[in-house]
N, C-alpha and C positions, 0 to 999 in steps of 0.2 A: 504494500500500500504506500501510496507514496506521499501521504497526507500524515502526520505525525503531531503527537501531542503537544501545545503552545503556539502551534503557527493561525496566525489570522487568516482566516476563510472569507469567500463571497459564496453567500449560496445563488445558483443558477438556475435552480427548479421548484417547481412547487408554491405554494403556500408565501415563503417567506423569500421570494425570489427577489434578490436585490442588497439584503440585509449582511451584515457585518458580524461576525463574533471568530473568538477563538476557541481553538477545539481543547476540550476538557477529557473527554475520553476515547479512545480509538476501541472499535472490536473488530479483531483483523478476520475471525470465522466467519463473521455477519457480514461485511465490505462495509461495515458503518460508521459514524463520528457523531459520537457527541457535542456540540456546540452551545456555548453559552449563550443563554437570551433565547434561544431557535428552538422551534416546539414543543415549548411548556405543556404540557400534562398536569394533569391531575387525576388522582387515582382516592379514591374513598376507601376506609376500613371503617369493618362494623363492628363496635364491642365486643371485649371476647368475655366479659363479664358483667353480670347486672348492675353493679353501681360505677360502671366504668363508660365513658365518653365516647364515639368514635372518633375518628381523626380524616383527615384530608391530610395527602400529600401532596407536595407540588415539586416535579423533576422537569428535567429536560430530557425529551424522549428524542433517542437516536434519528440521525439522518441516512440515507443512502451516501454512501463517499461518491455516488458517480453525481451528484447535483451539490457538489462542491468544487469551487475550485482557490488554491493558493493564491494569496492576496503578493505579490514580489516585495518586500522591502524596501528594495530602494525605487519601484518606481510606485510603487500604492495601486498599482493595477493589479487585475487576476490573470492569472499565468497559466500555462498548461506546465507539468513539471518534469524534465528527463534524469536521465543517468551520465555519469561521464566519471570512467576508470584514471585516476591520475596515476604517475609514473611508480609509485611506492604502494599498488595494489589496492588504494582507497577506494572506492566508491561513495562518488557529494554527487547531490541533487544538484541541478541545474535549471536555469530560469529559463525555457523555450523561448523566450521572445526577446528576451536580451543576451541569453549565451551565457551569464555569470552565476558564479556558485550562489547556492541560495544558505545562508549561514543560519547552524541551528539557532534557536533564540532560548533565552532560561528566563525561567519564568522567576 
């Protein structure tokens, strides 16, 4: 997958088509990303006991990874993202549309 934890997304499909967040969790089985702000859910639980309350949750429900795309750093645009083996066997991400390494980010 070539979308990874921390980097800033544009989502490109769907619902939220347009919008901005960074991805908080990746699930590489599913092809999917969790993104912050994008697809709030909420989910109800009902008491599991008589003098007890139930509860609402409120998460952010996964996206597809194919209706995201990498937002490039240095130019603020969405990028499509490659590969490129440098001399000492590394494998970096690279930014299709400008050619340069896409450096990880820490959060």
């Amino acid at each position: 997958m070539k979308i990874r934890k921390g980097d800033n997304v544009k989502i490109i499909a769907g619902k939220y088509r347009g919008k901005i967040g960074k991805v908080i969790q990746i699930l590489p089985e599913e092809n999917k990303v969790v993104v912050d702000g994008i697809n709030k859910t909420i989910k109800h639980m009902r008491s599991q006991r008589n003098n007890e309350k139930g509860q609402r949750f409120e998460f952010f429900a996964p996206v597809d990874s194919s209706n995201v795309q990498l937002i490039d750093p240095k130019t603020n645009k969405p990028t499509r993202v490659g590969y490129k083996v440098l001399d000492n066997k590394q494998k970096v991400r690279v930014s299709r549309t400008t050619g340069e390494e896409i450096q990880e980010q820490t959060a």
